[in-house]
N, C-alpha and C positions, 0 to 999 in steps of 0.2 A: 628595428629596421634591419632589412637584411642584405649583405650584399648584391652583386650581380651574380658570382657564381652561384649562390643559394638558390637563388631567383630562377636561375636558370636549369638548376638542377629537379628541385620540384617541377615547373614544368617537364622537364624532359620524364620524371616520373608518372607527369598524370597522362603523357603523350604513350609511356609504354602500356596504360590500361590500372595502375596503381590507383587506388580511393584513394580518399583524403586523408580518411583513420589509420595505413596503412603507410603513408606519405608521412605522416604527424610520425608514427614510431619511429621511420628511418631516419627522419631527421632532428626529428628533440622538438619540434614546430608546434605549435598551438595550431588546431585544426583552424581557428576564425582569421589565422593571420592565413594559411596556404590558400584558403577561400578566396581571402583579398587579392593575394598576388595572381591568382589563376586568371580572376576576372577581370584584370587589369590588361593591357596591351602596350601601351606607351608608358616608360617608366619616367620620362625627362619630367623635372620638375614646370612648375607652372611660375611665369612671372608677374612677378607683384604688379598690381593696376596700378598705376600712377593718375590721380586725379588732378588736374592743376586746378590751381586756388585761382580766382578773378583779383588781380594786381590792381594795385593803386592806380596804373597808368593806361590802365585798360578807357576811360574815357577821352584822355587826350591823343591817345593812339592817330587817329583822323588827323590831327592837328599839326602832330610828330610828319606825317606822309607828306601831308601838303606841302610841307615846310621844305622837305627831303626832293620831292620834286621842281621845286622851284626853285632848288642850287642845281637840277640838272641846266637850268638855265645859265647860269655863270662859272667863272673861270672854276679851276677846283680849291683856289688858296679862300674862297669865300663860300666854302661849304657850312653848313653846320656842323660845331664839333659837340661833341654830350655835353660838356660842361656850357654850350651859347645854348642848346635846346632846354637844358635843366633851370635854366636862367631867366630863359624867356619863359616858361612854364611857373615860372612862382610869379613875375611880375605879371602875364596876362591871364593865368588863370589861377593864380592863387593855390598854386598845389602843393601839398603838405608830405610829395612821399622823399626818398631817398635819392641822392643823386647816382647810387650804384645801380638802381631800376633801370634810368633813364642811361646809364651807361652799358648795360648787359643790354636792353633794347637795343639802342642804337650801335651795337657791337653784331648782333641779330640781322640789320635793316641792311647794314655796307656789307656783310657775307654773301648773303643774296645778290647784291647789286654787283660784285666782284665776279661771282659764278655763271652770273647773266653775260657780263664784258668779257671773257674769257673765250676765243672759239680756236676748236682744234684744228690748222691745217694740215691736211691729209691729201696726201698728191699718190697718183694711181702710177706705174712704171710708164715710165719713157719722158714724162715733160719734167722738163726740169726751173729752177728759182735763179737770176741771175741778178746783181744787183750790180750795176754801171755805176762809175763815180772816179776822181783825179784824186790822184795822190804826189806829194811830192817827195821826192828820193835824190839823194846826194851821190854822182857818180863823179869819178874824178875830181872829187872838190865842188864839185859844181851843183847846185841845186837844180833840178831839172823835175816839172811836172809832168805826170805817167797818164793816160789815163785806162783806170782797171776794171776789169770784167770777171 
């Protein structure tokens, strides 16, 4: 393998009109490798494919959703935590995987749902955000309600 100035060097040799056979003696090179690099353009490596495997929890997934949208209906102290979804998954479908599945899932499900709930405000020059409301302050001893802007 050869470095970048190698790299760049042989090219800059085959740029000024130098053969290959010619290029191999200056630089000590095996003519099959300077061939290689000539022909090449992009030197960044390639990265690995990642294939993911089909999870154990890949058929109650549907189930998981359902379940997640209808805490959208109630308060949030009665959401599903991983461990009540992991729980109800063994007892109504008899599922045999790991409760760390079921907790990197539902770790997955609330990111999304957080990123959704999230908006940026963004105010253009000149209007401005005022928020009105009473406070109370002690002047001369005396408690006295303010009301602030």
């Amino acid at each position: 393998m050869l470095t970048m100035s190698q790299i760049n060097h042989i090219k800059d040799l085959s740029n000024c009109g130098y053969r290959i056979s010619e290029i191999s003696e200056k630089t000590g090179t095996d003519p099959k490798t300077i061939r290689k690099y000539l022909a090449r353009e992009d030197f960044s490596p390639t990265p690995p494919v990642i294939q993911e495997m089909p999870s154990k929890l890949d058929p109650f997934k549907s189930a998981i959703q359902e379940w997640l949208e209808e805490d959208k209906k109630h308060w949030r102290k009665q959401h599903h935590t991983a461990k009540r979804v992991y729980e109800r998954l063994k007892e109504e479908y008899g599922f045999e995987g790991s409760y760390s599945i079921v907790q990197r899932y539902m770790k997955k499900c609330r990111s999304v749902q957080t990123q959704k709930a999230n908006l940026e405000l963004i105010w253009d020059p000149g209007p401005a955000q005022v928020d009105f409301g009473e406070a109370e302050a002690v002047k001369n001893l005396v408690s006295v309600k303010n009301r602030i802007f």
